[in-house]
PDB file of N, CA, C and O in Angstrom, chain B, residues numbered from 101:
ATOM      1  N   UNK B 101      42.561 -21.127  26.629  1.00  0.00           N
ATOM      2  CA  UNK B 101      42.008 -20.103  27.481  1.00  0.00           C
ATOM      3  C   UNK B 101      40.485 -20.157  27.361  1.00  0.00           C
ATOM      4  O   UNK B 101      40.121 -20.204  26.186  1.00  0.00           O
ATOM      5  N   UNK B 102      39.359 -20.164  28.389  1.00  0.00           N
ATOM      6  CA  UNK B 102      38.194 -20.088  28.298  1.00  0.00           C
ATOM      7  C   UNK B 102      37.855 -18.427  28.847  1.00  0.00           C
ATOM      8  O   UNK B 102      38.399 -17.891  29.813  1.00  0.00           O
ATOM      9  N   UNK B 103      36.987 -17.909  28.098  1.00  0.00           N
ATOM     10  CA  UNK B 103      36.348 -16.349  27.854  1.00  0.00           C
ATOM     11  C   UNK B 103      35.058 -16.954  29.234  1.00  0.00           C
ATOM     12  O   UNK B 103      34.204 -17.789  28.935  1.00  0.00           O
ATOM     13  N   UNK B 104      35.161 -16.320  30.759  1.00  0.00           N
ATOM     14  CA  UNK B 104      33.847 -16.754  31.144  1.00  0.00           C
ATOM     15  C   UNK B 104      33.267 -15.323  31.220  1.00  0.00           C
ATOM     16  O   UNK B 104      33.775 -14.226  31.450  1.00  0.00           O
ATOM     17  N   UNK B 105      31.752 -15.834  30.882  1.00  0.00           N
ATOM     18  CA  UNK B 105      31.057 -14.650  30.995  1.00  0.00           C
ATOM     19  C   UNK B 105      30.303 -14.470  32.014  1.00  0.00           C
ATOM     20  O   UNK B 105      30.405 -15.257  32.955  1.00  0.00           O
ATOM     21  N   UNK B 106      29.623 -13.685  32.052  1.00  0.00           N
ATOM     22  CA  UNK B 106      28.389 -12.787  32.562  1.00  0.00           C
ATOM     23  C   UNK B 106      27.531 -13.646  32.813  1.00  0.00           C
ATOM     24  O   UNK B 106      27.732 -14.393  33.771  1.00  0.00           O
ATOM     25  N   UNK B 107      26.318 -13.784  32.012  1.00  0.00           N
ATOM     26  CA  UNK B 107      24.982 -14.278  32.266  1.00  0.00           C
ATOM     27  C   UNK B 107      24.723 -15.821  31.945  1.00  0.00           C
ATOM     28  O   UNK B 107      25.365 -16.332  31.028  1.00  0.00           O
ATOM     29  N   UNK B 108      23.949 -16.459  32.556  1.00  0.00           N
ATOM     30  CA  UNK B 108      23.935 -17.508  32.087  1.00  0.00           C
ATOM     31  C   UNK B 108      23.212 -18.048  30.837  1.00  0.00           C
ATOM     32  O   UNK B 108      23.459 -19.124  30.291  1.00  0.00           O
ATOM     33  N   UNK B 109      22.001 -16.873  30.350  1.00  0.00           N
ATOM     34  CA  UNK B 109      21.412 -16.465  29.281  1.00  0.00           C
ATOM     35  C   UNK B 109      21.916 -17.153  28.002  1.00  0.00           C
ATOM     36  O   UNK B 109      21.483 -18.062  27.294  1.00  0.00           O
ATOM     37  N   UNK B 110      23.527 -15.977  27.975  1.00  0.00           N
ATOM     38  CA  UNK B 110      24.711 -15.716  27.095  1.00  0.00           C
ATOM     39  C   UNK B 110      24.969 -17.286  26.747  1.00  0.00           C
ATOM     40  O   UNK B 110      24.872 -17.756  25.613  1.00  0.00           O
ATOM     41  N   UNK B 111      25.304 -17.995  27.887  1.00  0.00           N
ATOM     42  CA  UNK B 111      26.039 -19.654  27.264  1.00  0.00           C
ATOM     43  C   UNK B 111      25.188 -20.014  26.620  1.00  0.00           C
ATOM     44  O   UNK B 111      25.193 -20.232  25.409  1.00  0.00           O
ATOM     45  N   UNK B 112      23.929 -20.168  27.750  1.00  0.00           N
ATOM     46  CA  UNK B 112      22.814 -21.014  27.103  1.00  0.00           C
ATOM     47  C   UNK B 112      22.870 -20.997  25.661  1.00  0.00           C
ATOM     48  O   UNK B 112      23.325 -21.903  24.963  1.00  0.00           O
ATOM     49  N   UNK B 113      22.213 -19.541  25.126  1.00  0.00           N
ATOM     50  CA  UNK B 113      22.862 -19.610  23.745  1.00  0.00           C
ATOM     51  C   UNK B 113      23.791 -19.978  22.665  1.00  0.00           C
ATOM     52  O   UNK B 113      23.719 -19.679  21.473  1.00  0.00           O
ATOM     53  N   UNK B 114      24.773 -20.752  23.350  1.00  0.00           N
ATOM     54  CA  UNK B 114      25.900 -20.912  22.695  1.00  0.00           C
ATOM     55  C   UNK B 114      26.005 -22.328  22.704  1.00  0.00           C
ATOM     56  O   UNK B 114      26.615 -23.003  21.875  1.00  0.00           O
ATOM     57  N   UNK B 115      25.182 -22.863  23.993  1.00  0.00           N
ATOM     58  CA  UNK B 115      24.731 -24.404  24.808  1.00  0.00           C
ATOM     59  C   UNK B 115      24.154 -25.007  23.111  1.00  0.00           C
ATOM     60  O   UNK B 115      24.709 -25.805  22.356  1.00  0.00           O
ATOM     61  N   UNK B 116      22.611 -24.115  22.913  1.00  0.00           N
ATOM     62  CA  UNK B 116      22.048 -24.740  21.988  1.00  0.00           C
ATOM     63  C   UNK B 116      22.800 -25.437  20.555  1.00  0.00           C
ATOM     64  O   UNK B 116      22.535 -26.573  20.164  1.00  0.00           O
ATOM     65  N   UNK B 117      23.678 -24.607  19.947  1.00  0.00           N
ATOM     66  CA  UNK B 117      24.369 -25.269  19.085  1.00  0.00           C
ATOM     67  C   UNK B 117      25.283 -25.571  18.495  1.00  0.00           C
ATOM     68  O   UNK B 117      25.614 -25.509  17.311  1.00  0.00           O
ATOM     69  N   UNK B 118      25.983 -26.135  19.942  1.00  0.00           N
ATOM     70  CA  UNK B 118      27.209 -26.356  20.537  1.00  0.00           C
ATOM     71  C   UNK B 118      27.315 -27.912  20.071  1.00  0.00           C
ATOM     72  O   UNK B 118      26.333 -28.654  20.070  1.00  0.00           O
ATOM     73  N   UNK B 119      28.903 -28.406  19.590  1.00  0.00           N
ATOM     74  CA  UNK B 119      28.974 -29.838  19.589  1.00  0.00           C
ATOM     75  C   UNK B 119      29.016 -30.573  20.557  1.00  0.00           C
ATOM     76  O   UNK B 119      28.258 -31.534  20.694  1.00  0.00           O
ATOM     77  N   UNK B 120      29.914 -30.235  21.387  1.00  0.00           N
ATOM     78  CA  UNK B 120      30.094 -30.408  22.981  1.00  0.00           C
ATOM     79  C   UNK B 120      30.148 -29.346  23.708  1.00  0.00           C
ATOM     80  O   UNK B 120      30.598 -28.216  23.521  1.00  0.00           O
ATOM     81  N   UNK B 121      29.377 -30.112  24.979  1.00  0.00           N
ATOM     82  CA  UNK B 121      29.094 -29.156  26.278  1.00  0.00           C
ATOM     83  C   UNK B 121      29.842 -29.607  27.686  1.00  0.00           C
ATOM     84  O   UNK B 121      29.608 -30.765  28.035  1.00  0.00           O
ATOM     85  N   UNK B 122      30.409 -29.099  28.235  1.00  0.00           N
ATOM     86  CA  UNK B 122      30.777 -29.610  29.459  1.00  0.00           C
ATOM     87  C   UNK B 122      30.477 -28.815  30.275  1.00  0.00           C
ATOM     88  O   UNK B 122      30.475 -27.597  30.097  1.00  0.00           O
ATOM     89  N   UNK B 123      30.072 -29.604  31.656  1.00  0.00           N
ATOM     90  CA  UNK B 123      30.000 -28.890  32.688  1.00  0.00           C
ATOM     91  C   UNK B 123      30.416 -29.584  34.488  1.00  0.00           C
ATOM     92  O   UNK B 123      30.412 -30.773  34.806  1.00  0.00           O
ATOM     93  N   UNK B 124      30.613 -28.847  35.044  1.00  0.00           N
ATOM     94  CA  UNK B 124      31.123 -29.518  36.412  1.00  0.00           C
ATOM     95  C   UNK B 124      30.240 -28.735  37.294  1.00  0.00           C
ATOM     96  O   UNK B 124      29.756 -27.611  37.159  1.00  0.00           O
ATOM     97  N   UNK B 125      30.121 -29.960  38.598  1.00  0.00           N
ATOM     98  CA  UNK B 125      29.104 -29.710  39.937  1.00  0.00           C
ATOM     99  C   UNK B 125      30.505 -29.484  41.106  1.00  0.00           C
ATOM    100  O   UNK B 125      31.106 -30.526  41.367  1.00  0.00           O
ATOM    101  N   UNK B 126      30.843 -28.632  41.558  1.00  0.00           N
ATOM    102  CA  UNK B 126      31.968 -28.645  42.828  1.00  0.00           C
ATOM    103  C   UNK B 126      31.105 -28.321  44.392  1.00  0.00           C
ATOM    104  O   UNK B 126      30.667 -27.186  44.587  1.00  0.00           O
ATOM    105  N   UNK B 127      30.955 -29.214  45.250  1.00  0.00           N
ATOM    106  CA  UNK B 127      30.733 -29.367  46.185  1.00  0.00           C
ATOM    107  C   UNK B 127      31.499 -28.491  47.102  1.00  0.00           C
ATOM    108  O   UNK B 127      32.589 -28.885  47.518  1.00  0.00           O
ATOM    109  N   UNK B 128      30.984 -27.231  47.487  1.00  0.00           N
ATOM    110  CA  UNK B 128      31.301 -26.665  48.892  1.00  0.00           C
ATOM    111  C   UNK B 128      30.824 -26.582  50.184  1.00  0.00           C
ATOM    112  O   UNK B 128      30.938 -25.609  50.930  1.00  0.00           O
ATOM    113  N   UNK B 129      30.231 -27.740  50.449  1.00  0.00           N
ATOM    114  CA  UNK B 129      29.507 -27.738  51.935  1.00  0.00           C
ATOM    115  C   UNK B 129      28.012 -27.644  51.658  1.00  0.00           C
ATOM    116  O   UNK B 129      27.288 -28.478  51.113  1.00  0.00           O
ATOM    117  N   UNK B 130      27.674 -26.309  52.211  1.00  0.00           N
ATOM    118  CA  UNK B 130      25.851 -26.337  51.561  1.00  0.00           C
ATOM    119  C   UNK B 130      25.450 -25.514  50.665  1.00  0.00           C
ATOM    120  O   UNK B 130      24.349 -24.972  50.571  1.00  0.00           O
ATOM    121  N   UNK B 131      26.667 -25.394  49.777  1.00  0.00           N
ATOM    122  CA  UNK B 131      26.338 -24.508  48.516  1.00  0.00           C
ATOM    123  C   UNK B 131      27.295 -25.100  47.511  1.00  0.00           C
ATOM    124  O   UNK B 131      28.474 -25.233  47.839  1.00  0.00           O
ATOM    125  N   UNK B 132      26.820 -25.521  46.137  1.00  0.00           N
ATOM    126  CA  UNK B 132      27.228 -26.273  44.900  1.00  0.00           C
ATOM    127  C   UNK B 132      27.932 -24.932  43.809  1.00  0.00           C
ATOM    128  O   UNK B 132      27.170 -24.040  43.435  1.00  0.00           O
ATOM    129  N   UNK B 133      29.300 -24.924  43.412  1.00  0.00           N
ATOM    130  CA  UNK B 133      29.474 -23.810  41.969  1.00  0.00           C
ATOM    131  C   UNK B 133      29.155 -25.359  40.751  1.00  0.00           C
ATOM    132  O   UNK B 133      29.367 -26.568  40.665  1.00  0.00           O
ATOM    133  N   UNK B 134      28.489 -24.154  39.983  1.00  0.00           N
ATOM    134  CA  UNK B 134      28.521 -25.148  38.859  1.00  0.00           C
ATOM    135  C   UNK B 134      29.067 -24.232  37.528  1.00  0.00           C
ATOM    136  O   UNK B 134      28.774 -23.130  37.065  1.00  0.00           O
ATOM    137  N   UNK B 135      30.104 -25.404  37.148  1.00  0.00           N
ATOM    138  CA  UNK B 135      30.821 -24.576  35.687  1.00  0.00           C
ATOM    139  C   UNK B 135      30.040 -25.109  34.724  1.00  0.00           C
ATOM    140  O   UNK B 135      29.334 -26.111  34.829  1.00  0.00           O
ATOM    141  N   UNK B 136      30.213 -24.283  33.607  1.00  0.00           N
ATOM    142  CA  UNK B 136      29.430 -24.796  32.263  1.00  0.00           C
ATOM    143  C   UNK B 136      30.850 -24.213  31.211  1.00  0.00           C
ATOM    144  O   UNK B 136      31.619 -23.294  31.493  1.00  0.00           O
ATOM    145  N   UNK B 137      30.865 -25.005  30.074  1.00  0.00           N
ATOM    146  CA  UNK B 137      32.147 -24.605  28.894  1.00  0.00           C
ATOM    147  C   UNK B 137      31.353 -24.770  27.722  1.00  0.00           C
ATOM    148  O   UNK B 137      30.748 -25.841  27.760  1.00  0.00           O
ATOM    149  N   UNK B 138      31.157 -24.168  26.798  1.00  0.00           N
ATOM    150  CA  UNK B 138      31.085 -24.488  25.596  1.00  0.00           C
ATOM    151  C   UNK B 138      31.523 -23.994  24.533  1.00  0.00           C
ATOM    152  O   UNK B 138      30.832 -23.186  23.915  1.00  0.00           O
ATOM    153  N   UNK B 139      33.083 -24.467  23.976  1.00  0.00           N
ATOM    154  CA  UNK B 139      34.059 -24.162  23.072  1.00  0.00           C
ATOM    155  C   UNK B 139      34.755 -23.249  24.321  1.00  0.00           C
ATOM    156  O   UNK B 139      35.008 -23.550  25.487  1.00  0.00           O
ATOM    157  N   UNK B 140      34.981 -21.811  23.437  1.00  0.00           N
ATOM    158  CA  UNK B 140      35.981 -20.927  24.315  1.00  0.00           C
ATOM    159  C   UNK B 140      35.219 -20.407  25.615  1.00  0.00           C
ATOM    160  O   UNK B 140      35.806 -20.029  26.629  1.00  0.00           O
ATOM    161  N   UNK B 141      34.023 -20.434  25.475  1.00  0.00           N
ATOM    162  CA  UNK B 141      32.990 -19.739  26.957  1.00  0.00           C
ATOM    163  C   UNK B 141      32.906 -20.058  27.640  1.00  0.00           C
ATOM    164  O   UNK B 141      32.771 -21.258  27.404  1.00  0.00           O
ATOM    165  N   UNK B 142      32.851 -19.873  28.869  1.00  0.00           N
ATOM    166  CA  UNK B 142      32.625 -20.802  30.168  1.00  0.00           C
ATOM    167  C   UNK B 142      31.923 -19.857  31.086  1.00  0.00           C
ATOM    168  O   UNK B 142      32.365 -18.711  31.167  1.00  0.00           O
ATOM    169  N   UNK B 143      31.006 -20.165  31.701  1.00  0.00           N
ATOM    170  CA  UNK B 143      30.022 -19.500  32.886  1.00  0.00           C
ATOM    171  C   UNK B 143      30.360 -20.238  33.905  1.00  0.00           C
ATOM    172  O   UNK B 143      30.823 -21.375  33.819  1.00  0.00           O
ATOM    173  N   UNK B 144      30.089 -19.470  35.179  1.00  0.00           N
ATOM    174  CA  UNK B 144      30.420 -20.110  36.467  1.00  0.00           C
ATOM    175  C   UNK B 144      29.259 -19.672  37.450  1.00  0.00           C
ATOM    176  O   UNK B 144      29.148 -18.453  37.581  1.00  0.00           O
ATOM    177  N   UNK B 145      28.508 -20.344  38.054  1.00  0.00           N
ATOM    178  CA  UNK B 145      27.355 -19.948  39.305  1.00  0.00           C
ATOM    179  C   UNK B 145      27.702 -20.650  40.529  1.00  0.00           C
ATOM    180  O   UNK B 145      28.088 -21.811  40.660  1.00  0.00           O
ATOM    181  N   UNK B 146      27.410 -19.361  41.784  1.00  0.00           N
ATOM    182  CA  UNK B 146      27.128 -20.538  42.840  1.00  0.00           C
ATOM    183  C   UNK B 146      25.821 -20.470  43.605  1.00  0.00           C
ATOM    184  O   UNK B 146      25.270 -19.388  43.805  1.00  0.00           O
ATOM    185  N   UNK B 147      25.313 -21.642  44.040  1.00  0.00           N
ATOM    186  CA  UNK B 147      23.905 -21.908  44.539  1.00  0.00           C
ATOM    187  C   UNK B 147      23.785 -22.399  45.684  1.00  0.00           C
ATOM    188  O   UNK B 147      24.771 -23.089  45.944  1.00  0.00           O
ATOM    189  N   UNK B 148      22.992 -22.371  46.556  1.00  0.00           N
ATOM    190  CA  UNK B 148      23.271 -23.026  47.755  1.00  0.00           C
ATOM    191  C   UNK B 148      22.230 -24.484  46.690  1.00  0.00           C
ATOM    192  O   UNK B 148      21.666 -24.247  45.623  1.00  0.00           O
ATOM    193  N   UNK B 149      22.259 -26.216  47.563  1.00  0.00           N
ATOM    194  CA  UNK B 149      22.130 -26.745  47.107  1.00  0.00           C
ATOM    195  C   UNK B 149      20.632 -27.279  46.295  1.00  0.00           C
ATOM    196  O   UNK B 149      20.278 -27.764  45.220  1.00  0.00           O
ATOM    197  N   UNK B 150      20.001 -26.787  47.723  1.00  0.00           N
ATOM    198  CA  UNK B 150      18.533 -26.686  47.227  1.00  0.00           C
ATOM    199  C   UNK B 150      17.638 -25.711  46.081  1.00  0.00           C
ATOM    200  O   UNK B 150      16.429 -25.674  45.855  1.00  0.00           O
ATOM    201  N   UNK B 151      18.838 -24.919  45.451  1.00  0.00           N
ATOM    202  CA  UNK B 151      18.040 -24.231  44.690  1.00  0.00           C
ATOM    203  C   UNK B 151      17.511 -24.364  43.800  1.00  0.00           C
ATOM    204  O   UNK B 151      18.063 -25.217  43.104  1.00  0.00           O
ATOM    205  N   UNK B 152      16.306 -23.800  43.193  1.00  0.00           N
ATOM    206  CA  UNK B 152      15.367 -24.203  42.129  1.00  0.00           C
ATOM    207  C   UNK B 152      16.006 -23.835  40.817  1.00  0.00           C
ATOM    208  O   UNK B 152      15.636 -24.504  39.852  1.00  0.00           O
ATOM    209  N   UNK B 153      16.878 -22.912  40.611  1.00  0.00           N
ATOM    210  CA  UNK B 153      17.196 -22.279  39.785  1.00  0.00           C
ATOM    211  C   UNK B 153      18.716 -23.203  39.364  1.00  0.00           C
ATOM    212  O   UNK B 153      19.298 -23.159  38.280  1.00  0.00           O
ATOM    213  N   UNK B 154      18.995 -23.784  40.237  1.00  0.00           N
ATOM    214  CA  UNK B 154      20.315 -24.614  40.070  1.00  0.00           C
ATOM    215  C   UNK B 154      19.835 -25.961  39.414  1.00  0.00           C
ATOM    216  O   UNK B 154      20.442 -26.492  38.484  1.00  0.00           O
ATOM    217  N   UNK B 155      18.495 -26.549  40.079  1.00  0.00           N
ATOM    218  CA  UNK B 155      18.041 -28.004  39.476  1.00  0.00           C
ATOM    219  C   UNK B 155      17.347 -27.453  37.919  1.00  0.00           C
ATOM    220  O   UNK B 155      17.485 -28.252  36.993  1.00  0.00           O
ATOM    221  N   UNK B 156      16.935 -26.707  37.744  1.00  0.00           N
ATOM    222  CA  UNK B 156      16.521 -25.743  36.009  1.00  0.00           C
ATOM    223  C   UNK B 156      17.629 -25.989  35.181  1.00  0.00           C
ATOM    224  O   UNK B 156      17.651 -26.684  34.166  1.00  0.00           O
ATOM    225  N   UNK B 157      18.628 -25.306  35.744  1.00  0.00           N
ATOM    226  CA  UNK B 157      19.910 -24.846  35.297  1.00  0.00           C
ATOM    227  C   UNK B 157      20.249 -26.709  34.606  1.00  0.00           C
ATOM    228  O   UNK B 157      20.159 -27.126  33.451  1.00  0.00           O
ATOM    229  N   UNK B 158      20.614 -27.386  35.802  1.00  0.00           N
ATOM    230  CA  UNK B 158      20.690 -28.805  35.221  1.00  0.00           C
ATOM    231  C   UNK B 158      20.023 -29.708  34.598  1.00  0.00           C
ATOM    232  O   UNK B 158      20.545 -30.705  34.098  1.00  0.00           O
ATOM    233  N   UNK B 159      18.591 -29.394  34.564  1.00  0.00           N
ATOM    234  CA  UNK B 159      17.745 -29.942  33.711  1.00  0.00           C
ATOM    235  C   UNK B 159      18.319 -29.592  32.632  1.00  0.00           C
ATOM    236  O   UNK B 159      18.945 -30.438  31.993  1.00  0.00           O
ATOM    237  N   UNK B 160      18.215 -28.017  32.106  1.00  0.00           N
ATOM    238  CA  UNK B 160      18.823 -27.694  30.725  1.00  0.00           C
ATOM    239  C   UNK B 160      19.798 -28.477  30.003  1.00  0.00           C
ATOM    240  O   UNK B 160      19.654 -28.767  28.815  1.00  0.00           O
ATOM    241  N   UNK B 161      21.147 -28.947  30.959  1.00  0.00           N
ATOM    242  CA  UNK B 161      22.046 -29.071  30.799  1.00  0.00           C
ATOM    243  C   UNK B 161      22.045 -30.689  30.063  1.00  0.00           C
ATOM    244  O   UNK B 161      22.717 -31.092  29.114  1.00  0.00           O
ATOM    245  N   UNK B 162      20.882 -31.509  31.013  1.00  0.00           N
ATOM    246  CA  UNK B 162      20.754 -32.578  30.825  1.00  0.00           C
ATOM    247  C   UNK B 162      20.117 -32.835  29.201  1.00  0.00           C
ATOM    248  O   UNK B 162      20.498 -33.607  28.321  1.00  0.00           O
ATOM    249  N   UNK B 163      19.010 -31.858  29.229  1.00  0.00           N
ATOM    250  CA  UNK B 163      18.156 -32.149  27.908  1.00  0.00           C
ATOM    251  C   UNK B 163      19.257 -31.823  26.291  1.00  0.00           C
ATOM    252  O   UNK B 163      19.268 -32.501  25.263  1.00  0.00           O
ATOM    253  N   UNK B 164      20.103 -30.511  26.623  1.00  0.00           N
ATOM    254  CA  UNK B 164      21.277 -30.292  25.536  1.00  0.00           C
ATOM    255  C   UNK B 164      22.113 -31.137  25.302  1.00  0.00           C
ATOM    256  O   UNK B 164      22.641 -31.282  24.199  1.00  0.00           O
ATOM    257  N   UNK B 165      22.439 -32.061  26.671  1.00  0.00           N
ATOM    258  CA  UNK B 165      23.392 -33.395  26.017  1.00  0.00           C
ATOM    259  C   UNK B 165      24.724 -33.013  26.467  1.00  0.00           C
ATOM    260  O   UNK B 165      25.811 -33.228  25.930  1.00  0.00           O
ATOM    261  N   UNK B 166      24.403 -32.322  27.699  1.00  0.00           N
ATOM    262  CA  UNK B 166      25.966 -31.881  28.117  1.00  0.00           C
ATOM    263  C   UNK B 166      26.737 -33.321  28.745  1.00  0.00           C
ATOM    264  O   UNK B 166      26.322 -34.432  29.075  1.00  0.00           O
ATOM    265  N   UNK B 167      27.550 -32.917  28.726  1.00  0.00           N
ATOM    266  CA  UNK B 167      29.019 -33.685  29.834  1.00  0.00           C
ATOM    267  C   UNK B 167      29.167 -33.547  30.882  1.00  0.00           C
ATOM    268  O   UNK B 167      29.301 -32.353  31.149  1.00  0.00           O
ATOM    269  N   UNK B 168      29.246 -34.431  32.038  1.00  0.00           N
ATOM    270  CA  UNK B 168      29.225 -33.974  33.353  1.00  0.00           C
ATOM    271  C   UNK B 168      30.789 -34.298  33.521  1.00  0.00           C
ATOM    272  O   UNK B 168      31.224 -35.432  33.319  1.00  0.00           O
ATOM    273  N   UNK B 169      31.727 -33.054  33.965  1.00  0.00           N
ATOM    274  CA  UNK B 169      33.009 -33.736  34.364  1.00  0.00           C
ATOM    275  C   UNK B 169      33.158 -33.701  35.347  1.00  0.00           C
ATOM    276  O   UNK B 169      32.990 -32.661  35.983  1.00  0.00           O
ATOM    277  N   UNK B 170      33.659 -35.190  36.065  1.00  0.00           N
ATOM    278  CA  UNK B 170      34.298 -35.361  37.520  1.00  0.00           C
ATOM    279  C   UNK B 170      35.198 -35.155  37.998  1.00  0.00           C
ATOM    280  O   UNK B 170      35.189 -34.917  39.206  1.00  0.00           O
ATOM    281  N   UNK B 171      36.524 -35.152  37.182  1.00  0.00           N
ATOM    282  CA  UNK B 171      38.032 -34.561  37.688  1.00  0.00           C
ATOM    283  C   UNK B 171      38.862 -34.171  36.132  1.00  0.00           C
ATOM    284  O   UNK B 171      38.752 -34.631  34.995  1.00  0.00           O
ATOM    285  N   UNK B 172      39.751 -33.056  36.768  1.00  0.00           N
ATOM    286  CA  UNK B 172      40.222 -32.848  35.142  1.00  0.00           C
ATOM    287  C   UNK B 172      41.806 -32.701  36.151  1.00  0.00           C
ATOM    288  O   UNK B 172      42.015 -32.342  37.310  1.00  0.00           O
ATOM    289  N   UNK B 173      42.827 -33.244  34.874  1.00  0.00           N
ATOM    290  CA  UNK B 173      43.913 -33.353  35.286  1.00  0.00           C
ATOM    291  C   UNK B 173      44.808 -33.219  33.986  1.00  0.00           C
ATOM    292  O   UNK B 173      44.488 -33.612  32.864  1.00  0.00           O
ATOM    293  N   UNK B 174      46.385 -32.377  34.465  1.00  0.00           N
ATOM    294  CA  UNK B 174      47.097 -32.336  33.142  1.00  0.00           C
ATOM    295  C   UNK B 174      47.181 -33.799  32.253  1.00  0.00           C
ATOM    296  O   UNK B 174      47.112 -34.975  32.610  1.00  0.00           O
ATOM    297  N   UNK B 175      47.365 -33.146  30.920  1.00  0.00           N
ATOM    298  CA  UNK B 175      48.131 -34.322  30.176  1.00  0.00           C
ATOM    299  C   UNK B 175      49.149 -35.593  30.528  1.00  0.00           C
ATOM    300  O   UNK B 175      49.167 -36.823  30.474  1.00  0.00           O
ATOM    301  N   UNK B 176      49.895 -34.588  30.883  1.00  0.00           N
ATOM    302  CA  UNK B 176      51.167 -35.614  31.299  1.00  0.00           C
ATOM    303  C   UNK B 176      50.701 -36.424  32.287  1.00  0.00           C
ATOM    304  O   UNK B 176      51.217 -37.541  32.275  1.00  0.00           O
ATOM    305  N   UNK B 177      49.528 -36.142  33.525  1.00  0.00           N
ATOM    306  CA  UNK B 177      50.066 -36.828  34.157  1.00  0.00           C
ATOM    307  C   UNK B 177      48.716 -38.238  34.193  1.00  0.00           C
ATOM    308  O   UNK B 177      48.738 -39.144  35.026  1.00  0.00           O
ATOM    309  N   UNK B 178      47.715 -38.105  33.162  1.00  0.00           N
ATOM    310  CA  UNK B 178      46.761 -38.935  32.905  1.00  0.00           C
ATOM    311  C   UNK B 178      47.008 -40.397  32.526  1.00  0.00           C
ATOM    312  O   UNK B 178      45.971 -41.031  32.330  1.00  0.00           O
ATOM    313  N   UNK B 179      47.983 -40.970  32.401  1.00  0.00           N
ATOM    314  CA  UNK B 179      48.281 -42.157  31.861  1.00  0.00           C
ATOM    315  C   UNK B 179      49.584 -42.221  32.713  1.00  0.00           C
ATOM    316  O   UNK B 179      49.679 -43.361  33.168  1.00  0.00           O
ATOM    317  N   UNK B 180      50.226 -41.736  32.953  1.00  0.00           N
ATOM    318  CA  UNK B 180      51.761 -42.093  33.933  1.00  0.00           C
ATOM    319  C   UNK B 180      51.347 -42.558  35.178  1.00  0.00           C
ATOM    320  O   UNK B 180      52.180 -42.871  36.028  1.00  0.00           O
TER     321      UNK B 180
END
């Protein structure tokens, strides 16, 4: 189960000294959600694409050493 919160503040904090970070970009037309996880937390934003606050947001993400995930799929069915 992931706890998502509130602010994006809140992860960040949790970003810094975190072992792993993941996060996903989902494409909706002309506005991007972007998830962020770290351990049980997870934040969720949406931006239209050009926003300044969204390319920040991913800078951060980049400099902490996050994970970018492209598709997530059950167990079972990853190797069958």
């Amino acid at each position: 189960m992931v706890f998502i919160i509130e602010k994006w503040e809140d992860i960040e904090e949790c970003i810094r000294y975190a072992r792993y970070v993941l996060y996903q970009v989902i494409d909706l037309g002309d506005s991007v959600e972007l998830r962020v996880k770290s351990g049980r937390l997870g934040w969720v934003g949406l931006f239209k694409k050009e926003d300044a606050e969204l390319q920040r947001i991913l800078k951060k993400l980049q400099d902490y050493g996050a994970i970018r995930v492209i598709k997530s799929m059950p167990d079972e069915m990853f190797l069958s």
